[in-house]
N, C-alpha and C positions, 0 to 999 in steps of 0.2 A: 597639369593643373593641381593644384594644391591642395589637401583634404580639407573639408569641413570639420570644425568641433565648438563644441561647445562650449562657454567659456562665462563664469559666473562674475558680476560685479557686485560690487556693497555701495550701497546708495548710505547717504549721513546716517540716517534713522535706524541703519541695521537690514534692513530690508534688504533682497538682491533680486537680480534679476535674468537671465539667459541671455548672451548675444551670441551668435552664430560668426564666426569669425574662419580664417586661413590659417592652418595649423603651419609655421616655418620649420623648416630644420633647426633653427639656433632656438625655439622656443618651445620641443616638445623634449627637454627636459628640464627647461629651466623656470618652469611652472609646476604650479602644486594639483596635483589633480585630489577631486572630492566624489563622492561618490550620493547619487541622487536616490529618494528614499528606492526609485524603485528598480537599483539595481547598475543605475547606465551613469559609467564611468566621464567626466567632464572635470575643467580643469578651472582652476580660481586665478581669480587675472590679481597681477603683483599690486595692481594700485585701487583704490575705491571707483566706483565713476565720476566723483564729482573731482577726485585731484590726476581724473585721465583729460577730464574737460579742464582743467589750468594750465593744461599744455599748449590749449589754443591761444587761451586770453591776451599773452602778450599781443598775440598777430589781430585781432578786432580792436583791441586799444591801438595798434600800433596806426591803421587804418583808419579809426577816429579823428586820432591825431592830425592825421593829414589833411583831414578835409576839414575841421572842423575851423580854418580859418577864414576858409570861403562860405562859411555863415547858412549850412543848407536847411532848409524847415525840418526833412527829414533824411535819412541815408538808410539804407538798405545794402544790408551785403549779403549773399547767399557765396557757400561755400561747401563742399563735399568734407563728411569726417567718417575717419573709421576707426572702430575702436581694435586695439591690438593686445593681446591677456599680459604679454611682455609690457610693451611700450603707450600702452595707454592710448590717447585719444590723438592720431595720427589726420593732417591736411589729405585728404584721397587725389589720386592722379587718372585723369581719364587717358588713352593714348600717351605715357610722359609725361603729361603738363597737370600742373595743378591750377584751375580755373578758380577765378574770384570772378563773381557778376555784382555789381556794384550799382547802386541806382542813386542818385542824391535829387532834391527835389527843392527848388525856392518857392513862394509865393512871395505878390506883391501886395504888402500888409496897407 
């Protein structure tokens, strides 16, 4: 199993935050580690959070797209994300598979 570490993002505004992430081999040196006021060594992720989350967007636009010709009132999609200090905002896999739950919804107006 993989260690845990810590792993700091930058939100637009400057502000960051802590995500607790799986430290890989290919990513505990190619990350910058920073150190917190009080001491405990953590590692700064390569992208901001907000340009880890436009690694999704093609995939919910792409998803939009399909449905949005059968006219639904509303769509719903749930989907698993993980954030990675390397590669940003990653689809999660439960058992292999990456699940989308998708709900679409008519009414008769």
């Amino acid at each position: 199993m993989a260690e845990k570490v810590l792993v700091e993002f930058a939100l637009e505004d400057g502000t960051a935050f802590l995500v607790e992430v799986e430290e890989s081999e290919d990513t505990s040196t190619a990350i910058e580690k920073v150190a917190l006021p009080s001491g405990k060594e953590i590692a700064k992720a390569q992208k901001t959070f907000s340009e880890a989350i436009d690694n999704i967007k093609p995939v919910v636009a792409s998803l939009n797209n399909k449905f949005k010709d059968l006219g639904p009132k509303e769509m719903e999609v749930k989907f698993g994300v993980k954030l990675s200090a390397d590669a940003g905002a990653i689809l999660t896999s439960v058992g292999g598979e990456v699940t989308f739950e998708v709900t679409v919804k008519w009414s008769k107006d």
